[in-house]
C-alpha positions as a printed Julia matrix, in Angstrom:
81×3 Matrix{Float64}:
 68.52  134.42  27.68
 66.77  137.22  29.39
 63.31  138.87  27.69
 62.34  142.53  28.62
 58.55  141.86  27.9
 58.06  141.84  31.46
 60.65  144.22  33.1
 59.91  147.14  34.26
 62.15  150.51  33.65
 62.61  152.24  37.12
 65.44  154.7   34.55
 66.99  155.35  31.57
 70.38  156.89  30.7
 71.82  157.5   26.97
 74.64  159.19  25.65
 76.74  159.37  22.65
 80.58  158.48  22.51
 82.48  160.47  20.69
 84.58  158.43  18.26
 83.36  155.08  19.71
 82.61  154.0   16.28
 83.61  149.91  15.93
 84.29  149.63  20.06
 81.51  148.83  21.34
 82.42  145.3   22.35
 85.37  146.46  23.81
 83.34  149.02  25.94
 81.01  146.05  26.9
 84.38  143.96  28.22
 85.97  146.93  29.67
 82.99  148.24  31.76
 82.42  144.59  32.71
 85.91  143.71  34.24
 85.66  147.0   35.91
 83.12  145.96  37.64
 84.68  142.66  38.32
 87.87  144.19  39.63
 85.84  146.41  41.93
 85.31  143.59  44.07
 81.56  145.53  45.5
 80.25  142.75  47.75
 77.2   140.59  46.1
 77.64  142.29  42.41
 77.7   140.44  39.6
 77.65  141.01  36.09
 77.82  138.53  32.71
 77.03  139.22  29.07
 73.26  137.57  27.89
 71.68  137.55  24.73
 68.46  139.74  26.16
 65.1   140.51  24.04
 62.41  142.66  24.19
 59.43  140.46  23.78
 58.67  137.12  22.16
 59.51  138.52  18.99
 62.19  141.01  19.43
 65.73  140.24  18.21
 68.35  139.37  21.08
 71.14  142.1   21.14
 73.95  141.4   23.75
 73.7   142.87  26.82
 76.03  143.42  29.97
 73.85  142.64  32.52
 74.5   143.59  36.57
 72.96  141.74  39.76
 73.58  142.29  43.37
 72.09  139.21  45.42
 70.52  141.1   47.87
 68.25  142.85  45.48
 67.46  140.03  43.14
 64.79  141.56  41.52
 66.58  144.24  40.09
 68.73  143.86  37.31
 71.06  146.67  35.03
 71.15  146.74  31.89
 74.25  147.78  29.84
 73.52  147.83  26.07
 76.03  149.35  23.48
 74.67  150.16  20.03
 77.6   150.11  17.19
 77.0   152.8   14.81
């Protein structure tokens, strides 16, 4: 499990999907075997249980990596609504 606490945010996107009401794990999966299928050399990405401090509650994440820039991760949350 990842924590935030100590992350720094280099950017921030957010947007709304129209009638993505009850799909947001199937957006998660979806955007994730995208990637996968893209086959970009050194990219990675799994789902983690990630928090925002000690304290915060772990939400599932899709989470990205590239090995040649290891300390830089992406950070794919979906928020049901």
């Amino acid at each position: 499990m990842a924590t935030l606490k100590h992350e720094a945010v280099v950017e921030r996107f957010n947007t709304m999907v129209l009638n993505g009401a009850g799909k947001d794990k199937w957006v998660m999966d979806t955007v994730g075997q995208m990637i996968k299928e893209s086959n970009m050399p050194g990219v990675f990405a799994n789902q983690q249980q990630v928090s925002s401090g000690l304290f915060g509650a772990k939400r599932p994440f899709l989470v990205v990596n590239h090995n040649n820039l290891r300390d830089y991760h992406m950070y794919i949350r979906v928020v049901p609504q």
